[in-house]
C-alpha positions as a printed Julia matrix, in Angstrom:
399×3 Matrix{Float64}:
   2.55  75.69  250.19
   3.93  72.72  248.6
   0.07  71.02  248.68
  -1.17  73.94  247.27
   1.35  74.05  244.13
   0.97  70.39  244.13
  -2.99  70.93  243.69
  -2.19  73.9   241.13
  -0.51  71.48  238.97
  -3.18  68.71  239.07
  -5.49  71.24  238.25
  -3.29  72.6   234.97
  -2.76  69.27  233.52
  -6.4   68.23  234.49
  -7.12  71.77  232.42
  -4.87  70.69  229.51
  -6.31  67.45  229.04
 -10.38  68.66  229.19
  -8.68  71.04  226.73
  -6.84  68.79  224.03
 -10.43  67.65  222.52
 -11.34  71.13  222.3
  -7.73  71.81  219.9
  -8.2   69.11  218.2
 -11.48  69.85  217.22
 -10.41  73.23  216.05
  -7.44  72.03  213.88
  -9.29  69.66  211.99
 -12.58  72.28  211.47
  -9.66  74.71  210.6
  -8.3   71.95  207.81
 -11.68  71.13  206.92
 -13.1   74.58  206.25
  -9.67  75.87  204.54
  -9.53  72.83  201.63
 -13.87  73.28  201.64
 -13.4   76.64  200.62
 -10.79  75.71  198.1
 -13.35  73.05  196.49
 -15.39  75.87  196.04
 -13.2   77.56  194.45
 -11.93  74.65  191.84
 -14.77  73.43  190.93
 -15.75  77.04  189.88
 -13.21  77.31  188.04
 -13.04  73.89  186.42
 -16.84  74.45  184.94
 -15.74  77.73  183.8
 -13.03  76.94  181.66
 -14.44  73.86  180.15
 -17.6   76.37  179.29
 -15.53  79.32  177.83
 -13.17  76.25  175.95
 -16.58  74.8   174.4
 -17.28  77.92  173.73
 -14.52  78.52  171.52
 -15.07  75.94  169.54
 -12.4   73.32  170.75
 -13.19  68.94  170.84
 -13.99  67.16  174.27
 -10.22  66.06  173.77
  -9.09  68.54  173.65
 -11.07  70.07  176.78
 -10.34  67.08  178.52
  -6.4   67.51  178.03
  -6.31  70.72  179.95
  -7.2   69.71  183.07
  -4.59  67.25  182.85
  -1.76  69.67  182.8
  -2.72  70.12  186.58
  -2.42  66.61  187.11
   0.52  66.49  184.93
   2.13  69.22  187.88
   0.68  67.13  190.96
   2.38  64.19  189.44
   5.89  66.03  189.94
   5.81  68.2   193.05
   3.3   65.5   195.51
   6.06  63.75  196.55
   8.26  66.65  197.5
   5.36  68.1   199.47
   6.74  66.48  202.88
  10.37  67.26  202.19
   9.4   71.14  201.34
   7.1   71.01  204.62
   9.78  69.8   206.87
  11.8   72.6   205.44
  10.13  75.64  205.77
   6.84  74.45  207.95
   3.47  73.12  207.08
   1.49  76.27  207.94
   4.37  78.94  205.73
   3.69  76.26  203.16
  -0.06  76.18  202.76
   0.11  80.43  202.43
   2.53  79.74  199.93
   0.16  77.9   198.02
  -2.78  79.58  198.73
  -0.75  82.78  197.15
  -0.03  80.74  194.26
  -3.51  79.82  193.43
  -4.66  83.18  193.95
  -2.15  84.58  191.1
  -3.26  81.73  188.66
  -6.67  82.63  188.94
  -5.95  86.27  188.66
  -4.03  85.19  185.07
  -6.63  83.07  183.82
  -9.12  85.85  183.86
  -6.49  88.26  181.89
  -5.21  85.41  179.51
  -7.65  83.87  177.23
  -5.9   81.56  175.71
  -5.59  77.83  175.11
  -1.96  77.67  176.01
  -1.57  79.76  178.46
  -4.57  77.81  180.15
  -2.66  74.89  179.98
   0.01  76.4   181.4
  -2.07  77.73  183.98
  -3.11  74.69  184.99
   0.21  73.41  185.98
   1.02  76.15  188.04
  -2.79  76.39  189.89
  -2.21  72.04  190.07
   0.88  72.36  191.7
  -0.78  75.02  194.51
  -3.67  72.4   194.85
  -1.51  69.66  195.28
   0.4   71.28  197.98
  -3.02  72.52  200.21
  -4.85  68.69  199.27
  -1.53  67.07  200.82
  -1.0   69.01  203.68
  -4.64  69.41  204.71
  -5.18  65.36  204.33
  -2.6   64.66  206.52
  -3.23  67.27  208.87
  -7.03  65.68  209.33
  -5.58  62.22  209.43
  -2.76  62.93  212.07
  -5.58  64.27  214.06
  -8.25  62.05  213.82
  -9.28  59.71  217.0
  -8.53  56.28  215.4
 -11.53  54.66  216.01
 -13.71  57.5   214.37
 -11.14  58.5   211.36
 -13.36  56.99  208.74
 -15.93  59.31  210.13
 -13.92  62.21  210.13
 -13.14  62.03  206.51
 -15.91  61.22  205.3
 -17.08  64.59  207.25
 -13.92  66.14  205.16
 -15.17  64.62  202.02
 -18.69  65.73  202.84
 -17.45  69.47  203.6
 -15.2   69.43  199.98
 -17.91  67.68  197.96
 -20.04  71.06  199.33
 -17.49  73.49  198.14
 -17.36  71.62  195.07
 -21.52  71.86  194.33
 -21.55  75.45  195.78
 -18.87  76.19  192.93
 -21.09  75.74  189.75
 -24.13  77.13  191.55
 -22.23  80.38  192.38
 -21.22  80.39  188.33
 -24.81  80.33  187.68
 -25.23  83.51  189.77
 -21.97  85.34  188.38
 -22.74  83.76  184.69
 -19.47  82.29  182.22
 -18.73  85.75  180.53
 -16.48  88.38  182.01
 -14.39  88.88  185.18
 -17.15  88.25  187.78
 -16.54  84.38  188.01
 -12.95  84.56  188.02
 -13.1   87.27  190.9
 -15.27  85.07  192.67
 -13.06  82.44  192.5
  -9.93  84.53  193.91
 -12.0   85.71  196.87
 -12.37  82.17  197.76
  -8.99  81.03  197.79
  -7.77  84.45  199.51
 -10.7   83.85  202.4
  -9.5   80.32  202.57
  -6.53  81.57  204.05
  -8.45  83.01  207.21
  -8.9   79.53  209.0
  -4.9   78.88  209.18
  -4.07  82.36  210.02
  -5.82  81.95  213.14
  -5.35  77.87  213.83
  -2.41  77.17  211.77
  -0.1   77.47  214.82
  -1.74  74.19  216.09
  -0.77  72.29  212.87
   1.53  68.99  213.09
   5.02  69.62  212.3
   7.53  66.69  210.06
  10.66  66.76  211.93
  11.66  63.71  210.01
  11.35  61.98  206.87
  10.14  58.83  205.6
  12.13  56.69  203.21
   9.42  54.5   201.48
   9.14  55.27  197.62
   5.27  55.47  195.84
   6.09  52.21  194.58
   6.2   50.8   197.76
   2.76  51.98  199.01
   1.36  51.05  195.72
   2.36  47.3   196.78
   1.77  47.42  200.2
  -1.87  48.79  200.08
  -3.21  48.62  196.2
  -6.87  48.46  197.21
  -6.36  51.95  198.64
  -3.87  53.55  196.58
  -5.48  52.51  193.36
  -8.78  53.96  194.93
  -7.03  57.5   194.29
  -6.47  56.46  190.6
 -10.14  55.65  189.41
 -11.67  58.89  191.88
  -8.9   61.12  190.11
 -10.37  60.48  186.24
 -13.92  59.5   187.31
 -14.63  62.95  189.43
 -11.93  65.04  186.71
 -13.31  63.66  184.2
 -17.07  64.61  185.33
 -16.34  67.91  186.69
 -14.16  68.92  183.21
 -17.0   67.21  180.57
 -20.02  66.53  182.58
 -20.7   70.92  181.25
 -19.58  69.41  177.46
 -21.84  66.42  178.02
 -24.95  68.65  178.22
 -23.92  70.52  175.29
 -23.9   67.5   173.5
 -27.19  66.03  174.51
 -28.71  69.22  173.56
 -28.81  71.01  177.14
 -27.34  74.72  178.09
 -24.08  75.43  179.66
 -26.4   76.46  182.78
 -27.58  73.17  182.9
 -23.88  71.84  182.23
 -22.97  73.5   185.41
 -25.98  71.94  187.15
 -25.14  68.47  186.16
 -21.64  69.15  187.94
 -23.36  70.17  191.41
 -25.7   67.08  191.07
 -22.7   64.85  190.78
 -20.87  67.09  193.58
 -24.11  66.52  196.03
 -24.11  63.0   196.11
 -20.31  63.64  198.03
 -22.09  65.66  200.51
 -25.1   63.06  201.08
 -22.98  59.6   201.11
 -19.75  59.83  202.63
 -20.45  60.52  206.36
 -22.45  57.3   206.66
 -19.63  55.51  204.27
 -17.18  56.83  206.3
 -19.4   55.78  209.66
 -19.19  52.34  208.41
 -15.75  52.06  207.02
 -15.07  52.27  210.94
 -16.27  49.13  211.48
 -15.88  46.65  208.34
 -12.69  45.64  206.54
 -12.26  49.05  204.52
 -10.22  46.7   201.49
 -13.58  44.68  200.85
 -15.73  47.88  201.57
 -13.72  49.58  198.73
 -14.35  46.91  196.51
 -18.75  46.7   196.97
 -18.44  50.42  196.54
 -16.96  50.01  193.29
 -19.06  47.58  192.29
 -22.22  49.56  193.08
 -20.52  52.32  191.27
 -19.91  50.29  187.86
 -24.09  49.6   188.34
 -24.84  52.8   188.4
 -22.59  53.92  185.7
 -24.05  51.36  183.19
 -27.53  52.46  183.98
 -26.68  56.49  183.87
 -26.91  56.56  179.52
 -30.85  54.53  180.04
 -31.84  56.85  182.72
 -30.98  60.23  180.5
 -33.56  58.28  177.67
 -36.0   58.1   180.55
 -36.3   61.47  182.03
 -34.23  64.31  182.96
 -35.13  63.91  186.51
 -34.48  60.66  186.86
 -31.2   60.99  184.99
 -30.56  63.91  187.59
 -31.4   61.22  190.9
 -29.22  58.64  189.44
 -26.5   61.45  189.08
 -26.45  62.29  192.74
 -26.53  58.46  193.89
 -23.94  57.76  191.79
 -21.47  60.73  192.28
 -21.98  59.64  196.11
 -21.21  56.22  195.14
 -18.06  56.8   193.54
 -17.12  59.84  195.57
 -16.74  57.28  199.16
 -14.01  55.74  197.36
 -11.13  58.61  198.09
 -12.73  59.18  201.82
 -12.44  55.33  202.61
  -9.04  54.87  201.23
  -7.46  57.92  202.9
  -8.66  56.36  205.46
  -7.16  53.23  205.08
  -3.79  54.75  204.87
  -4.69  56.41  207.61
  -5.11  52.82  209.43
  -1.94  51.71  208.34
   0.94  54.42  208.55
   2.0   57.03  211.01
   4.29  59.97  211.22
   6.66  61.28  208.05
   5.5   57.82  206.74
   1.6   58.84  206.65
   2.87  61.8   205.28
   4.43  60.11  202.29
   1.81  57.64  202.05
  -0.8   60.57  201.64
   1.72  62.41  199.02
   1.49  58.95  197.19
  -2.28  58.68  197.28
  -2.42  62.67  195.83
   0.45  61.42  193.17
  -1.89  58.62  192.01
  -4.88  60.79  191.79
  -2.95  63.09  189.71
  -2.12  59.91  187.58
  -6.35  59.48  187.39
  -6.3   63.1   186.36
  -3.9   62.66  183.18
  -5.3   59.27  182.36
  -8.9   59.87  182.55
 -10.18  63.03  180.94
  -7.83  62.35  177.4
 -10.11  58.99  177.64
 -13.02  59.88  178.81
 -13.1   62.81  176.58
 -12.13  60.16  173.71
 -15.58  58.44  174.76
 -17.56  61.47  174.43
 -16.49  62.33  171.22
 -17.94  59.26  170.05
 -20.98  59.47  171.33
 -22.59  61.45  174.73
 -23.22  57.75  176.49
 -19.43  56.82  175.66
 -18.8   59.18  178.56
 -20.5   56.38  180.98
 -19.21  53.64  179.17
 -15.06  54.81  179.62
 -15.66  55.17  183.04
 -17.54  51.66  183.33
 -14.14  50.6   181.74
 -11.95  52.24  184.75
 -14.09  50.46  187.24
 -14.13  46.89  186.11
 -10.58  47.3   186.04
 -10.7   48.68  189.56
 -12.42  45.84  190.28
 -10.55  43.35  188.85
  -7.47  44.32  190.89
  -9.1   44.8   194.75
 -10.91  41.41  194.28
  -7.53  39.34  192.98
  -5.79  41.13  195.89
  -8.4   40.42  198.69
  -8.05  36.77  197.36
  -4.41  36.41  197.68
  -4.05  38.39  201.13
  -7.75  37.93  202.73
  -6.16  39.9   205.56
């Protein structure tokens, strides 16, 4: 009898460990599709309003300073994103916020108006801050080590797709009416499927970590910085890319299409990115991305002169381009920090995207008032100073 309970247990734990891949695969395609279904959702929503804002008649400016009230609202509530998950629990949070971002978009189709939009926007950042923090570090806690590059760059690749699906479903629904906004509020409510059913499995904070943003921001600049320049470079082009085409004399259906061609270079590029951020320095891999992005940003205004298509090809390389630099530095954090403190770490990395989301449309927009190229040219700006930074840093600590 003994031998035979003896056997029973090898069996069970021999049963629970051909198991664990199988959970772990299911929380992180549970994480995956829930924030995928949310890019669908934002980037819907994002092309929408920066349409019906044109629309109305208002600068690039101001356009561009509206999406910034959402980073304005991820800059104050990222931080407390752990603490309020160790409170009341990671999965109770993310239904919280999915609830929240299911209101705002139910408001913003009632309320058309500039100022309530803005004020929108903080409350619909704050949700999005709260799913984009909880989901990242969800993926990253589960993640085999020596394939997490992969992993999120198959998390980028899956969010990049919501985010190209988003405009293409707004050229179904169209810009005018309730259709687009209802389509965008079934998204976020059916987002909330894949953590009713897997949320149970999600990693709890039973602690939490002391280190301040400033301190990641020293300890790991290449990375955290990474979040800065992605935050304005992909706001920035999902908010104006629509008021770019307006400009150069193209529709607000071709606006939208300009936004899923930058969105489908971050379904193409990342997985292979994130394939080979497993296997070189990630700090030095950050920096040759950036540096083939700044190529390709200086050669987008001569390729629109050439041809539409080949504007359109150049679009997709280089939204892949710049896209592989928030998969490799999540990644990189993910490298270097565990527990409450990878939690805080990723809270910093969504703070300092928020920080690329306030900084860079105002500019940006700035640059496309002055001329439709000046678009390129502000981001160009961002990434030489990108540059600049990860190559003085990989000088002074090569390791």
């Amino acid at each position: 009898m003994q031998e035979s309970n003896a056997g029973f247990a090898k069996s069970s734990e021999a049963e629970r460990t051909q198991s664990a891949p199988a959970r772990q695969g299911l929380a992180l395609a549970a994480a995956i599709t829930t924030v995928s279904l949310v890019g669908v959702g934002l980037s819907l929503t994002m092309a929408l309003l920066a349409v019906r804002l044109a629309q109305m008649g208002y600068s690039a400016r101001a356009i561009g300073i509206n999406p910034a009230a959402g980073g304005l609202a991820t800059f104050f509530i990222a931080t407390h994103v752990p603490r309020l998950a160790h409170m009341i629990g990671l999965r109770t949070l993310l239904f919280v916020a999915l609830l929240t971002g299911v209101a705002s978009l139910t408001a913003f189709a009632f309320y058309e108006n500039y100022w309530v939009w803005l004020f929108l926007r903080g409350v619909f950042g704050a949700a999005l801050t709260i799913l984009f923090v909880l989901s990242e570090f969800w993926i990253n806690v589960v993640a085999p080590p020596n394939r997490r590059g992969l992993v999120l760059g198959i998390y980028t690749t899956s969010l990049a797709a919501g985010f190209a699906a988003g405009p293409l479903i707004l050229a179904l629904t169209g810009t005018d009416g309730l259709p687009p906004f209802l389509a965008a509020v079934a998204l976020f409510a059916s987002a909330a499927l894949p953590v009713l059913f897997i949320g149970s499995q999600a990693p709890e904070l039973e602690e939490q970590a002391d280190a301040s943003v400033i301190s990641f921001v020293v300890d790991a600049p290449v990375a955290t910085c990474a979040a800065i320049v992605f935050g304005a470079v992909e706001t920035g082009a999902l908010g104006l890319l629509p008021v770019y085409a307006l400009r150069s004399a193209m529709n607000a259906q071709t606006g939208a299409l300009l936004v899923s061609l930058f969105a489908l270079g971050n379904v193409i590029f990342p997985i292979p990115i994130g394939f080979l951020s497993d296997r070189l320095d990630r700090r030095k891999l950050l920096t040759m991305i950036a540096g083939a992005g700044l190529v390709a940003t200086l050669l987008l205004p001569l390729a629109a002169k050439i041809s539409f298509v080949v504007f359109a090809v150049l679009l997709v390389i280089w939204g892949g381009i710049v896209g592989s630099l928030y998969a490799v530095g999540l990644a990189h954090l993910g490298e270097r920090y565990r527990g409450a403190e990878l939690a805080a770490a990723n809270a910093t990395y969504i703070l300092l995207y928020s920080v690329g989301m306030l900084l860079g449309p105002p500019i940006l927009g700035l640059g496309l008032d002055m001329a439709p190229s000046g678009l390129f040219l502000a981001i160009a700006l961002l990434l030489i100073a990108y540059l600049g930074l990860a190559s003085w840093r990989i000088a002074k600590s090569p390791s």
